[in-house]
N, C-alpha and C positions, 0 to 999 in steps of 0.2 A: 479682798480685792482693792487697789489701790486707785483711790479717786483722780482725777486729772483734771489738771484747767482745759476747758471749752478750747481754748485758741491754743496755746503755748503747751499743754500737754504735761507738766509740772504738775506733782502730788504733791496732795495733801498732807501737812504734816501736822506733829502735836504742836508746833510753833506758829502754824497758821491760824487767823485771827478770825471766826465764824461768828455771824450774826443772827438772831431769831427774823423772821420775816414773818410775824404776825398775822400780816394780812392777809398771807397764801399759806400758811399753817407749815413754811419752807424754811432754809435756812440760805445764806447769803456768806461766799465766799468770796473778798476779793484776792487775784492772786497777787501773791507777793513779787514774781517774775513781770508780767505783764500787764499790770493792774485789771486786767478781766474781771467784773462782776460774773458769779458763779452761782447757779439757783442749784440747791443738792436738797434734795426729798430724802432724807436720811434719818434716824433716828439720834438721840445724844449717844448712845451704846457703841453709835457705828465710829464715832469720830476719834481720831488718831488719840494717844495719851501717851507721854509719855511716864507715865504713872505705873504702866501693867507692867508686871512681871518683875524679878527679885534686882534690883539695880538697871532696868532694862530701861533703854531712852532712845531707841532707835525699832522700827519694821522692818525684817523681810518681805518683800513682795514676790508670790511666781509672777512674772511675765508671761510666758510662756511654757510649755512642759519641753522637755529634751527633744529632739529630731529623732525621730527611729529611720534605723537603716532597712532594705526589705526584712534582713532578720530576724527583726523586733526584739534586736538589743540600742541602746541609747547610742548615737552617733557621736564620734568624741569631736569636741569643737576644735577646727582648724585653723580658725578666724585669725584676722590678722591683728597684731601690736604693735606701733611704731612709739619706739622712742628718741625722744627730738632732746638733742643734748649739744648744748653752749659748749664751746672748745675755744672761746677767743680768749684775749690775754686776761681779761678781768677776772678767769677761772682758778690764774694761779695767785687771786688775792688768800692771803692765810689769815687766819684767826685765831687765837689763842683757846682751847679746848682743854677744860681742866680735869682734874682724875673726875672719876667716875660718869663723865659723861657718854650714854649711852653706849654706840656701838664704836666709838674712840677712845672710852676709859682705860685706863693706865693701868694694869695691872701691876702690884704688891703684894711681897708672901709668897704662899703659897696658890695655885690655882685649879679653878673646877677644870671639865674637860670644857664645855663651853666655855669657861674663860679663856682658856688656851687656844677655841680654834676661832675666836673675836679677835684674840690678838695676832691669830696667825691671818686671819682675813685682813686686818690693819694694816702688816707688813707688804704685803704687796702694793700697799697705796704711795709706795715711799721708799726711799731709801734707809730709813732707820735714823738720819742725822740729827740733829739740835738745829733747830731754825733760828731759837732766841738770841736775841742781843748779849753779847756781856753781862750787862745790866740786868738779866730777866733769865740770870743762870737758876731759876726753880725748876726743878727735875717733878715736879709736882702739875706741872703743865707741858701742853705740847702743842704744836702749831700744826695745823691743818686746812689745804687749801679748799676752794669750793670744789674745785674736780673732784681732789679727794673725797670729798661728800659726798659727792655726784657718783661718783664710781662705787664707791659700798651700799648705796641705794641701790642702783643699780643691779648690783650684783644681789643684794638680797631678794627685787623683783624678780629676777629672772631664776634664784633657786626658787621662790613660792609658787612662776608660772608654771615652771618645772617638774613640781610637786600637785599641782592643781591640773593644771591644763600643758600634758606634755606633746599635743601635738599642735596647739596654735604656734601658728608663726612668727617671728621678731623680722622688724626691720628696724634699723638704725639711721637715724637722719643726722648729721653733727652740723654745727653751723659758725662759721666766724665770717671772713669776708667774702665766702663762699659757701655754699649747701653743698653738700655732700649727701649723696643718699645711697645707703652701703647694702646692696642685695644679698653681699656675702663678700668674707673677706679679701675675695679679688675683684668682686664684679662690682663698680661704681658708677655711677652718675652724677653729674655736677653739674649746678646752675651758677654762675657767677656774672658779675661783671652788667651791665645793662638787660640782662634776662632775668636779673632777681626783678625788674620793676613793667616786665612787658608780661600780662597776661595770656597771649597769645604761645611768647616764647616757653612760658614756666608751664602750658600745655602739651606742648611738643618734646619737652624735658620730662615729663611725665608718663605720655605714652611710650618713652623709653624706658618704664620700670617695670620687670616681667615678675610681678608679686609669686605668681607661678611657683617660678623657681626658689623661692624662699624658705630654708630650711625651717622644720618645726625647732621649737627650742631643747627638746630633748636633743636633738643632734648638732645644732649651732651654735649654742650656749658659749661656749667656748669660746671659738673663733669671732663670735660678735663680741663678747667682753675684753678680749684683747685687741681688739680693734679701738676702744674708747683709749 
């Protein structure tokens, strides 16, 4: 069971700094979040390590056990996702990205079937061209924007929600000199202009979002990634 700060509600981890308290036979957490003094009646056995288990440097915690339906099968989670994604012009700053870096390596030779369909996920991020200067004709490297980044993240979130949890919902929020907040690929909402800075109005913009209607990601996946 995972200890928590008194006030701030942040665990305990193997990287938190516990003290003997002597005097009360206790020991003495300050938290690292909210500097809370934390008196825990614990044992050394009990306290986090990240020592246990074969290369192991992190806890599982249950929270809680699954929601049962009357059924008394587990309730698939519905919950909502928002992802809040930069579209201003600074997105189309590029960087130069060299072979083998991760999900933009440059395939040569011959290739696995996973190599083939990283690179075929890369090709939609682009049109295939040379960005390089004259000067910086090494086919050994390739340019690629932050969107582009942004969007094979993206995409790889939304196969893993996919794969995990295919009936929680995605919402899409994109933001330059305007929010946009995408229910689905036609139904929008937008705050712009003097409403980005009035709390009252970004409330009223709000209870126009009908979450409701929010496709699960097994069924919008799609139509939300080509919206980016």
């Amino acid at each position: 069971e995972a200890i928590k700060c008194s006030t701030c509600a942040a665990v305990l981890s193997a990287s938190s700094r516990v003290k003997e308290n002597e005097e009360k036979g206790t020991k003495l957490w300050r938290c690292e979040f909210c500097n809370t003094k934390n008196e825990l009646e614990i044992e050394d056995e009990e306290l986090p390590s990240a020592s246990i288990g074969e290369n192991k440097e992190y806890f599982d915690y249950l929270i809680e056990s699954a929601e049962q339906d009357p059924s008394g099968k587990a309730k698939q989670d519905d919950s909502l996702v928002i992802f809040c994604v930069d579209t201003s012009g600074s997105m189309c700053v590029s960087d130069e990205v060299p072979k083998g870096f991760g999900l933009f390596q440059l395939q040569t030779g011959e290739q696995s079937d996973a190599d083939k369909e990283r690179q075929d996920l890369l090709a939609q991020f682009g049109d295939g061209s040379y960005q390089g200067l004259p000067s910086q004709r090494n086919r050994e490297t390739q340019y690629v924007s932050r969107l582009d980044c942004l969007k094979a993240a993206v995409r790889i979130q939304l196969d893993e929600l996919e794969r995990a949890s295919p009936k929680r919902r995605v919402l899409l929020i994109t933001f330059a000199n305007d929010v946009i907040i995408w229910t689905s690929q036609q139904r929008q909402v937008v705050a712009a202009g003097d409403a980005l800075n009035d709390e009252a109005a970004l409330q009223k913009i709000a209870s126009q979002i009908d979450t409701a209607s929010v496709k699960p990601v097994c069924d919008g996946k799609e139509a939300l990634f080509s919206t980016i």
